[in-house]
Every structure is written in structure tokens, then in C-alpha cells.
N, CA, C and O atoms as a GROMACS GRO file, in nm:
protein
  420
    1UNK      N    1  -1.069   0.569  -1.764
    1UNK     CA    2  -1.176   0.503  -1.835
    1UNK      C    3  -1.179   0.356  -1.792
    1UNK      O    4  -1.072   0.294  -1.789
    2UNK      N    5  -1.294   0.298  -1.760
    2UNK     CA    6  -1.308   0.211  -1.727
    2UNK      C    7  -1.347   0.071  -1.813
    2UNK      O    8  -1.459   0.070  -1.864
    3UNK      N    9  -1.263  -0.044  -1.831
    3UNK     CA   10  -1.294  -0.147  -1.906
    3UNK      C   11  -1.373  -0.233  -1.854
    3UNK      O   12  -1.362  -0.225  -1.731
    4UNK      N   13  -1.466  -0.330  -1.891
    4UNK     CA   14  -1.499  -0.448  -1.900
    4UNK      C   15  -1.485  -0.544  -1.949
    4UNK      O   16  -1.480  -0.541  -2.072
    5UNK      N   17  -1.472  -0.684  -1.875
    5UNK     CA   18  -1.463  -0.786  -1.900
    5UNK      C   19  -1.555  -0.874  -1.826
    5UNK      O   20  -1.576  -0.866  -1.705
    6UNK      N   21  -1.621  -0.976  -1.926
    6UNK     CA   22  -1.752  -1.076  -1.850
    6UNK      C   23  -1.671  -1.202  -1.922
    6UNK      O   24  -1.609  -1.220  -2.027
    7UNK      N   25  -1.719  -1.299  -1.768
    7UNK     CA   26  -1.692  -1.437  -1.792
    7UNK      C   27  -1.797  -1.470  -1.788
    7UNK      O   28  -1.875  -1.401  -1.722
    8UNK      N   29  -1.847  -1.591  -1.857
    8UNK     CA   30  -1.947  -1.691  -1.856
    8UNK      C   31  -1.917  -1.795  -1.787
    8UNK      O   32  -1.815  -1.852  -1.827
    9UNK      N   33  -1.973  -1.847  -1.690
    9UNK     CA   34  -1.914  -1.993  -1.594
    9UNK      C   35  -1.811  -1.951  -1.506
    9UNK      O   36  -1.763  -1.839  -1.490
   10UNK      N   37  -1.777  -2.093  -1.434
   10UNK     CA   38  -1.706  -2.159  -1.348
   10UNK      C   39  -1.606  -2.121  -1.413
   10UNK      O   40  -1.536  -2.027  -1.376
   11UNK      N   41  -1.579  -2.211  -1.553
   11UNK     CA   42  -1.441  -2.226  -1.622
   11UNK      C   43  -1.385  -2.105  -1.700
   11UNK      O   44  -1.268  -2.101  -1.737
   12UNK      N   45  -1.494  -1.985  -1.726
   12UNK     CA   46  -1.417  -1.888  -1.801
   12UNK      C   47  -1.397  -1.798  -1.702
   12UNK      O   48  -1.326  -1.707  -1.743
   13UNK      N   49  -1.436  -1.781  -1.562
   13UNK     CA   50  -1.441  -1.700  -1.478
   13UNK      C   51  -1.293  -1.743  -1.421
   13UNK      O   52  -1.209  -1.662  -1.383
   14UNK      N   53  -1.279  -1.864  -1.423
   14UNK     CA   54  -1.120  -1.928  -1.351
   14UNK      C   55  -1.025  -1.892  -1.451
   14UNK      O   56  -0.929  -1.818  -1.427
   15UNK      N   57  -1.045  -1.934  -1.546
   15UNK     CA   58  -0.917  -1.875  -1.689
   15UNK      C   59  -0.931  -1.748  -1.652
   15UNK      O   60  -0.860  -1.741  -1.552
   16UNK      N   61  -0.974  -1.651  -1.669
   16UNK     CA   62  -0.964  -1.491  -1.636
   16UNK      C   63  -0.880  -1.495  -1.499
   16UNK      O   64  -0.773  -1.436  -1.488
   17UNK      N   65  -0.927  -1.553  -1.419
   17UNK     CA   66  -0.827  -1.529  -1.316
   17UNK      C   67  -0.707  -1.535  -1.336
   17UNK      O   68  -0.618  -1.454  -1.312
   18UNK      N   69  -0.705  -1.679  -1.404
   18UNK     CA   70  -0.577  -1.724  -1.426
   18UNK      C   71  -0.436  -1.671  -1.518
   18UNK      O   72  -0.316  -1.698  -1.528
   19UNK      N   73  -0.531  -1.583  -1.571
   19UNK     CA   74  -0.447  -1.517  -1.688
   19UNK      C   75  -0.387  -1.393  -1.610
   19UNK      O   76  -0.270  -1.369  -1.640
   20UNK      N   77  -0.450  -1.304  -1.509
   20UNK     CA   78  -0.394  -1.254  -1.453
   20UNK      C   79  -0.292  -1.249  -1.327
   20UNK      O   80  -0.211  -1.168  -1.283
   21UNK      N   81  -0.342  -1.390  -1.288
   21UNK     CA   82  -0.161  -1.483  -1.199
   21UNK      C   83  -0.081  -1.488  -1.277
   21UNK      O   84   0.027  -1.459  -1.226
   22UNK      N   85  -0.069  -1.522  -1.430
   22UNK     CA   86   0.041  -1.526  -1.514
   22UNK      C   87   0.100  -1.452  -1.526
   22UNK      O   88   0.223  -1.455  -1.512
   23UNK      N   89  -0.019  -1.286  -1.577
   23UNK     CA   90   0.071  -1.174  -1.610
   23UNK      C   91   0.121  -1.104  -1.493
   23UNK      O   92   0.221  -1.034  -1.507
   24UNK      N   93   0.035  -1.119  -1.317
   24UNK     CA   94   0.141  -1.061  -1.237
   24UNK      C   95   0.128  -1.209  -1.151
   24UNK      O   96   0.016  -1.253  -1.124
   25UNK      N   97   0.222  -1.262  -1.120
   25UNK     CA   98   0.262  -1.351  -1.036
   25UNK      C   99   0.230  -1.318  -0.876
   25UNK      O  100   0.170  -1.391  -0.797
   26UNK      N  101   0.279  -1.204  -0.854
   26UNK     CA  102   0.267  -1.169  -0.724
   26UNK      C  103   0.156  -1.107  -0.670
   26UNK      O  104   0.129  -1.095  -0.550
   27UNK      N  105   0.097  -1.070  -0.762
   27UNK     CA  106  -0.044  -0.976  -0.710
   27UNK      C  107  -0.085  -0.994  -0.567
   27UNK      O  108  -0.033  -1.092  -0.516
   28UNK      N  109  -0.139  -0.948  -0.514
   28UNK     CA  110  -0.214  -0.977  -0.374
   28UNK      C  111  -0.315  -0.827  -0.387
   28UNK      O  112  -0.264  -0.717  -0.406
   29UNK      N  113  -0.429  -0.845  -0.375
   29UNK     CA  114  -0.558  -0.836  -0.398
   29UNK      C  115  -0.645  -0.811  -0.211
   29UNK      O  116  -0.664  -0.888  -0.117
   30UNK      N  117  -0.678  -0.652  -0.237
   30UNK     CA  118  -0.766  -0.668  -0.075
   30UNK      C  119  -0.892  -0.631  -0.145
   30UNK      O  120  -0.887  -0.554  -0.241
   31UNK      N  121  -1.012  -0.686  -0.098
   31UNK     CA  122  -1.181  -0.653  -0.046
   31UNK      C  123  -1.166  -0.582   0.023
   31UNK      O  124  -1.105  -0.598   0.129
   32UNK      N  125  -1.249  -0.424  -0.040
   32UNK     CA  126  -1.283  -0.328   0.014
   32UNK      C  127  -1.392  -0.253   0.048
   32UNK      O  128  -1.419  -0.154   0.116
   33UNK      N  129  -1.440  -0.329  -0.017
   33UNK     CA  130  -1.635  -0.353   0.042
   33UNK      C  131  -1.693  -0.470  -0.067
   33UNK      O  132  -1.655  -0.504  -0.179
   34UNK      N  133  -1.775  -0.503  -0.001
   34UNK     CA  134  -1.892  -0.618  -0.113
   34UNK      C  135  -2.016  -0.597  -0.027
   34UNK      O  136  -2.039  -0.591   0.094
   35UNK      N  137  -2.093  -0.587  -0.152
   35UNK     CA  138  -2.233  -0.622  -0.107
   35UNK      C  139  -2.290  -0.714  -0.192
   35UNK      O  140  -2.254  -0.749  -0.304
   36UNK      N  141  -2.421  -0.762  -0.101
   36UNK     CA  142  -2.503  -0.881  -0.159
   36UNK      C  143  -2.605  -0.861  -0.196
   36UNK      O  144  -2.661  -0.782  -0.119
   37UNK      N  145  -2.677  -0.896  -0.292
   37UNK     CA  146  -2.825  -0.846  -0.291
   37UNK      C  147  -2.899  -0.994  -0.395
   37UNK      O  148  -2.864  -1.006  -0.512
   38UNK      N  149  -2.967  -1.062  -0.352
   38UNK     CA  150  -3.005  -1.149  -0.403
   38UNK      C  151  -2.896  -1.262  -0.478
   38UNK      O  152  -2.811  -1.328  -0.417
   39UNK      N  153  -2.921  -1.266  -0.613
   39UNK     CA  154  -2.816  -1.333  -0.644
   39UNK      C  155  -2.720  -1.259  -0.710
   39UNK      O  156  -2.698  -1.289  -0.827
   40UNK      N  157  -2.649  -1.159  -0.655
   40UNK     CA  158  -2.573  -1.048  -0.695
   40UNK      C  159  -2.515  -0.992  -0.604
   40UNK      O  160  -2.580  -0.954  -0.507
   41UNK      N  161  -2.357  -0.972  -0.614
   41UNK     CA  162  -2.244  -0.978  -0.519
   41UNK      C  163  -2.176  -0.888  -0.629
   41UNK      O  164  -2.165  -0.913  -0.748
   42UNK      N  165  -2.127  -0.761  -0.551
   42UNK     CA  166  -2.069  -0.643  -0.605
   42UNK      C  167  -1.920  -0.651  -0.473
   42UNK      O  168  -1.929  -0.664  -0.351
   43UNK      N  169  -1.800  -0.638  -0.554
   43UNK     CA  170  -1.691  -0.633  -0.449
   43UNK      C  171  -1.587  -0.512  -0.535
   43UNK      O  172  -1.532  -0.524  -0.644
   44UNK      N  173  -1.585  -0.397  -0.438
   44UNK     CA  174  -1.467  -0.330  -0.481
   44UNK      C  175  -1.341  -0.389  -0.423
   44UNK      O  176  -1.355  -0.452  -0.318
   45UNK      N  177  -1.215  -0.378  -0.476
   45UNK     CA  178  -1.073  -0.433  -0.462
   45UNK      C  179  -0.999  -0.284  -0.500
   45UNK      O  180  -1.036  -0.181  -0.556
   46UNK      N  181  -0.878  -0.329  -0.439
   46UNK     CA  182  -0.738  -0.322  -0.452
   46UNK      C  183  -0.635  -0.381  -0.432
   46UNK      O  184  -0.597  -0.440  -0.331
   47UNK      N  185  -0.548  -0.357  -0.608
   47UNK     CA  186  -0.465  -0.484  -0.588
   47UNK      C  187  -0.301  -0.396  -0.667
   47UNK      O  188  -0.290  -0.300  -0.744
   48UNK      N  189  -0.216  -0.472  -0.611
   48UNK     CA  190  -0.080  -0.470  -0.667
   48UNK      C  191  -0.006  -0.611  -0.716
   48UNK      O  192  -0.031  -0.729  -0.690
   49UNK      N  193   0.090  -0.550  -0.793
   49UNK     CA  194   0.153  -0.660  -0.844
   49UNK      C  195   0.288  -0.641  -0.969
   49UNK      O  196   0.295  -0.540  -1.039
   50UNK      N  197   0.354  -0.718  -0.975
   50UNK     CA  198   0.454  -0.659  -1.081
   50UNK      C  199   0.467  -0.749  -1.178
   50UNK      O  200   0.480  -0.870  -1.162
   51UNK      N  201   0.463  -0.655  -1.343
   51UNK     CA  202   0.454  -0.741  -1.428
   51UNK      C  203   0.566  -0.833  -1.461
   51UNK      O  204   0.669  -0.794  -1.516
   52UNK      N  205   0.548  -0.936  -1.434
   52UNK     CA  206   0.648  -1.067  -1.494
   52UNK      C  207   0.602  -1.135  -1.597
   52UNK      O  208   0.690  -1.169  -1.676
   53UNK      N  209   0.506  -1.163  -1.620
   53UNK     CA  210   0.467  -1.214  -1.717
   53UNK      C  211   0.441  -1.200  -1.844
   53UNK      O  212   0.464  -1.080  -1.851
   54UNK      N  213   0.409  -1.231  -1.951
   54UNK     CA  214   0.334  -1.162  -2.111
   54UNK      C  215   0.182  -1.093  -2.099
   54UNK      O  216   0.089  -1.174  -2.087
   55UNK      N  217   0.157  -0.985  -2.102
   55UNK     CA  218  -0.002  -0.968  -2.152
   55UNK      C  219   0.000  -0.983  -2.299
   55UNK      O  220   0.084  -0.954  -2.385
   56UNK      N  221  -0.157  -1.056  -2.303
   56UNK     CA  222  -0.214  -1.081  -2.379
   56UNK      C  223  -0.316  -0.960  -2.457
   56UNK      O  224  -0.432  -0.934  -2.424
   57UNK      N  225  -0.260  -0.914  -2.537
   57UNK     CA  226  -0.351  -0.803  -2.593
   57UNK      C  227  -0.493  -0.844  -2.630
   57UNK      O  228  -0.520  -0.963  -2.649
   58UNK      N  229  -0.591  -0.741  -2.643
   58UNK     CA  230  -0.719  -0.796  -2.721
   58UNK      C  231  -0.709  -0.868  -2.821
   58UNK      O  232  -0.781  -0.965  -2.843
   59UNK      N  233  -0.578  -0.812  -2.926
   59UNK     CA  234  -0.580  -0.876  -3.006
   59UNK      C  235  -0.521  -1.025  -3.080
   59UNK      O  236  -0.511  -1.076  -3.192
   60UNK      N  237  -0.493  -1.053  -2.940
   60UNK     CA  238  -0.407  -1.212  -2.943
   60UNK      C  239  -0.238  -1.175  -2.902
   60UNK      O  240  -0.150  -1.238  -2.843
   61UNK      N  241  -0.242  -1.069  -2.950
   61UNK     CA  242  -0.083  -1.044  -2.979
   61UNK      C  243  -0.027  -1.016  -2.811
   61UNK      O  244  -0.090  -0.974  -2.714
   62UNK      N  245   0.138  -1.064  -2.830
   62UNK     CA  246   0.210  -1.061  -2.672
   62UNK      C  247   0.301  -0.934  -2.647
   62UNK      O  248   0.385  -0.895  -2.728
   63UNK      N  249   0.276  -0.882  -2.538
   63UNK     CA  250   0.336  -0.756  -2.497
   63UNK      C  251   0.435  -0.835  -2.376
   63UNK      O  252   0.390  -0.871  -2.268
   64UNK      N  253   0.566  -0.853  -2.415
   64UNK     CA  254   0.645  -0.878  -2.308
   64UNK      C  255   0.650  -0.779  -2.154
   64UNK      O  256   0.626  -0.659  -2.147
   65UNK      N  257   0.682  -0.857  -2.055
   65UNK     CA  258   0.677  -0.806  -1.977
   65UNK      C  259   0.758  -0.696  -1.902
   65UNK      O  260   0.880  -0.708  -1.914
   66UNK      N  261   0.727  -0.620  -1.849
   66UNK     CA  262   0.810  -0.437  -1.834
   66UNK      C  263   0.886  -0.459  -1.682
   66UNK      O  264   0.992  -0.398  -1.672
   67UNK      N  265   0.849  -0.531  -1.576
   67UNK     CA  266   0.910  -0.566  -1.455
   67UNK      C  267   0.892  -0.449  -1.361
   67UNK      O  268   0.960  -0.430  -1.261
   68UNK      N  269   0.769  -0.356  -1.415
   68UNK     CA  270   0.713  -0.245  -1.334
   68UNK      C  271   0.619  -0.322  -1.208
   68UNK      O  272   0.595  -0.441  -1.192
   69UNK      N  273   0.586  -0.226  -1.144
   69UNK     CA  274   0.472  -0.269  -1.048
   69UNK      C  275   0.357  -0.130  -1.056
   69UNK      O  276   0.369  -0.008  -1.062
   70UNK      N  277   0.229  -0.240  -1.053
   70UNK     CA  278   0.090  -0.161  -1.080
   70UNK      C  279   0.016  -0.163  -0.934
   70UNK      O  280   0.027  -0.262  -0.862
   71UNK      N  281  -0.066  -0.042  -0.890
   71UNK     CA  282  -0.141  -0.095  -0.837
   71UNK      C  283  -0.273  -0.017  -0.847
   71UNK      O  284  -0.294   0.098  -0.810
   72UNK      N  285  -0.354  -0.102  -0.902
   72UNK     CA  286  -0.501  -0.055  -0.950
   72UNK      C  287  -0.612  -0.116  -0.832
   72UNK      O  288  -0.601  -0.208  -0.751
   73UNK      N  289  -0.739  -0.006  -0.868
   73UNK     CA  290  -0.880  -0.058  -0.837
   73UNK      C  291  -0.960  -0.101  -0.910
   73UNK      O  292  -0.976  -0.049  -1.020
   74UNK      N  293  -1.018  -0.189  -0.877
   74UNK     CA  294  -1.152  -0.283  -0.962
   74UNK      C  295  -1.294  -0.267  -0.901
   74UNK      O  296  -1.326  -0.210  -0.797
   75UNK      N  297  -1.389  -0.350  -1.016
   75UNK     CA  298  -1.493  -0.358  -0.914
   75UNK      C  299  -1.518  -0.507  -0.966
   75UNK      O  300  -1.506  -0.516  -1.088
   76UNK      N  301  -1.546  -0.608  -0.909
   76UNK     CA  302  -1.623  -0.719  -0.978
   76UNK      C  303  -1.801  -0.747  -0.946
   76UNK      O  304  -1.845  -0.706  -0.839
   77UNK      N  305  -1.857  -0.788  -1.003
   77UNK     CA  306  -1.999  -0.811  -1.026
   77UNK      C  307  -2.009  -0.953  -1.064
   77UNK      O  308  -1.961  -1.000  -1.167
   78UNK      N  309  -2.067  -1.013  -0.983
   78UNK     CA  310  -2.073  -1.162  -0.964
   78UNK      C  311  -2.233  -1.182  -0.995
   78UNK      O  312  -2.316  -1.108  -0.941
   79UNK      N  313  -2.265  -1.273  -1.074
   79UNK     CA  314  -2.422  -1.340  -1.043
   79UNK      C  315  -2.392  -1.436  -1.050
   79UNK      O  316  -2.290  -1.478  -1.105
   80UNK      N  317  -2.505  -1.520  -0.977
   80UNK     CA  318  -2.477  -1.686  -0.909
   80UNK      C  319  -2.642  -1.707  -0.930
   80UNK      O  320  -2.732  -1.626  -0.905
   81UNK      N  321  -2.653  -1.844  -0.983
   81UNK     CA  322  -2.738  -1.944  -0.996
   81UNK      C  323  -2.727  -2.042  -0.932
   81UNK      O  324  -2.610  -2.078  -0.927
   82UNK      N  325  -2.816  -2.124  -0.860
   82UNK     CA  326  -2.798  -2.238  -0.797
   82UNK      C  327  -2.698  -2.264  -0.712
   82UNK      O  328  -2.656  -2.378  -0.693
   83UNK      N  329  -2.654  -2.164  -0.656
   83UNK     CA  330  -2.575  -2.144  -0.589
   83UNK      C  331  -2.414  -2.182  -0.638
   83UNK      O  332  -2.329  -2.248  -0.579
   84UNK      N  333  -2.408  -2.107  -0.784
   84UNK     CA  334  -2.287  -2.151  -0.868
   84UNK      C  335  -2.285  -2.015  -0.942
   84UNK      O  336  -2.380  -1.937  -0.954
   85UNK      N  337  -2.150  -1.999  -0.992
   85UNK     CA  338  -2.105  -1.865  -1.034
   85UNK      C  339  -2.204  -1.912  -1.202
   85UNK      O  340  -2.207  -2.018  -1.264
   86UNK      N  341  -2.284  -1.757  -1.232
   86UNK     CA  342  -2.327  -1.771  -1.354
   86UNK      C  343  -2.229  -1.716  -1.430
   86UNK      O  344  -2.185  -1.775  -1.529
   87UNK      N  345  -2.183  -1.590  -1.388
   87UNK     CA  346  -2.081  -1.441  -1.475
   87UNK      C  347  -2.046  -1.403  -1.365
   87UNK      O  348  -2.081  -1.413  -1.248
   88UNK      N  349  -1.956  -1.348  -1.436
   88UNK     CA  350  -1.817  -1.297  -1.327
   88UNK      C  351  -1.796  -1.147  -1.446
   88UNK      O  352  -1.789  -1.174  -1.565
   89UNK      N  353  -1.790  -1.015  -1.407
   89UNK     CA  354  -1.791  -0.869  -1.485
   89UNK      C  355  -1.658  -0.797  -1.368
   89UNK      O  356  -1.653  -0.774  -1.247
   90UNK      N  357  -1.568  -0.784  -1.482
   90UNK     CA  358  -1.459  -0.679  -1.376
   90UNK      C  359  -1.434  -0.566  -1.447
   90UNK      O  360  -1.394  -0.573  -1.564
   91UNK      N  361  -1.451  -0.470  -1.394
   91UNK     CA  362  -1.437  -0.350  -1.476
   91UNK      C  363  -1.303  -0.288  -1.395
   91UNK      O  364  -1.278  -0.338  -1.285
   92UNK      N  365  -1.214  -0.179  -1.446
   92UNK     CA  366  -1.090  -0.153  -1.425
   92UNK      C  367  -1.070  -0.059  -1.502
   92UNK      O  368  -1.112  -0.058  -1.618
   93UNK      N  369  -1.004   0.032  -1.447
   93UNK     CA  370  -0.883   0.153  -1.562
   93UNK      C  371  -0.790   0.077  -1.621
   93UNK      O  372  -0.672   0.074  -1.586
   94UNK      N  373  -0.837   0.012  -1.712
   94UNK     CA  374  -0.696  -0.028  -1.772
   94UNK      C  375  -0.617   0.054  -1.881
   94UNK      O  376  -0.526  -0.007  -1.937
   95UNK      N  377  -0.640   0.180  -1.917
   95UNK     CA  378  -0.535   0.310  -1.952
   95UNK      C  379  -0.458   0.335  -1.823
   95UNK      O  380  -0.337   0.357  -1.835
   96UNK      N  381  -0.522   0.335  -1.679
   96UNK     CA  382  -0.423   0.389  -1.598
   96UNK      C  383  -0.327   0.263  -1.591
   96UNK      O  384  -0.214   0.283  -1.546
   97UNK      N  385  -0.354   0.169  -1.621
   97UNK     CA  386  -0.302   0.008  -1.565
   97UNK      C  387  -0.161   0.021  -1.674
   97UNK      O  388  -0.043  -0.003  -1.645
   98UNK      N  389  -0.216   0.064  -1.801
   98UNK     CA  390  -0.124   0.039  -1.887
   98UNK      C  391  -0.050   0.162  -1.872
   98UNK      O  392   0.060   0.146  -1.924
   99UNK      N  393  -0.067   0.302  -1.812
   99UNK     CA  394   0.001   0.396  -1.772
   99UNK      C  395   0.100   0.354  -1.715
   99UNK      O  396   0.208   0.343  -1.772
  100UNK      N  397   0.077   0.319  -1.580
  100UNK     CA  398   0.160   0.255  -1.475
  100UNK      C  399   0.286   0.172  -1.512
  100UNK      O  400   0.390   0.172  -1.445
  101UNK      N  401   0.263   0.093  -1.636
  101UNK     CA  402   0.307  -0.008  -1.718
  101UNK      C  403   0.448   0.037  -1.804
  101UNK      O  404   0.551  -0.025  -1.831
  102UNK      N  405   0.387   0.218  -1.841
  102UNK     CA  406   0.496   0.259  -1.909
  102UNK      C  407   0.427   0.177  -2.099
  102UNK      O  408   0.489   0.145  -2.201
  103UNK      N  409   0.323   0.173  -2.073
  103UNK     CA  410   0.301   0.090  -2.244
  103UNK      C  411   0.179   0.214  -2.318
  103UNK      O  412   0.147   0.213  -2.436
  104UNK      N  413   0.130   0.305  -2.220
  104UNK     CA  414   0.007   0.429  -2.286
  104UNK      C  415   0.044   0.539  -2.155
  104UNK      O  416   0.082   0.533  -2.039
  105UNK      N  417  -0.001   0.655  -2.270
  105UNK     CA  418   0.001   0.776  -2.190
  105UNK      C  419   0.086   0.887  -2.199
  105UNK      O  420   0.072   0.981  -2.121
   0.00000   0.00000   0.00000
């Protein structure tokens, strides 16, 4: 099942990133296709990484980290204004993510 998450801006699109350097430090992330279409940029990924860090549940609350390694597919959906990020949309299995995790399933 696939989740979503939308950033608004520059700055919430960078915190999202950022939150996921925290929770895997090491990640490394390949582009596996993108396309463009006006002001709309679709990029499938694959990425790995091992959890070191805390996730942050929906609900504020901290899930210490398991020292597993994940490696999931995404898709992100970018729209750009003025030639500036408007939203940033990543959708993901995150049941398989948290499978992988050893935290569902």
C-alpha cells in the first residue's frame, strides 16, 4: 500500500528530506526514470539505507532505531512555478518499509 506525503515549498520540501537523512544516514538513492511534462517532473527511485536514526511517527511519537537495512521504491511528483519547487508528493510502501524494519507485518 502506498503512502503519501506533500510538501509545500522550498522549505517543507527540504525538511522532508531532511528528516529522512536523519532517520537513515546512509541512504543512497538511484533515478530510475523521470519524466517532464510542463511544469511537472515525475521520478521513480530506488533507495537503501539503514536505520540509525529515530522515526518520527505520524503521531509525533519516537520509534527508536532497529539498525536494520531497507531498501524501498518511491515515486516523487514535483510541480515547479517560476522556475521554483511549488510541492514536492512522495508516495512509498511504507507497510513494506516498516516490514523490512521488523516494526509491522
Amino acid at each position: 500500500m502506498a503512502a503519501g506525503y506533500k510538501a509545500s515549498g522550498k522549505e517543507e520540501s527540504k525538511a522532508y528530506v531532511q528528516s529522512w537523512k536523519t532517520t537513515f544516514p546512509d541512504m543512497l538513492g538511484q533515478c530510475n526514470n523521470r519524466i517532464e511534462s510542463g511544469n511537472t517532473m515525475v521520478e521513480e527511485c530506488s533507495w537503501t539505507g539503514t536505520n540509525t536514526g529515530e522515526i518520527t511517527a505520524p503521531d509525533g511519537s519516537k520509534i527508536p532505531p532497529t539498525g536494520k537495512t531497507v531498501n524501498i521504491k518511491n515515486c516523487f511528483i514535483y510541480e515547479f512555478e517560476n522556475g521554483k519547487i511549488k510541492s514536492m508528493t512522495n508516495y512509498l510502501d511504507m507497510m513494506g518499509m516498516m516490514g523490512q524494519l521488523g516494526l509491522a507485518g
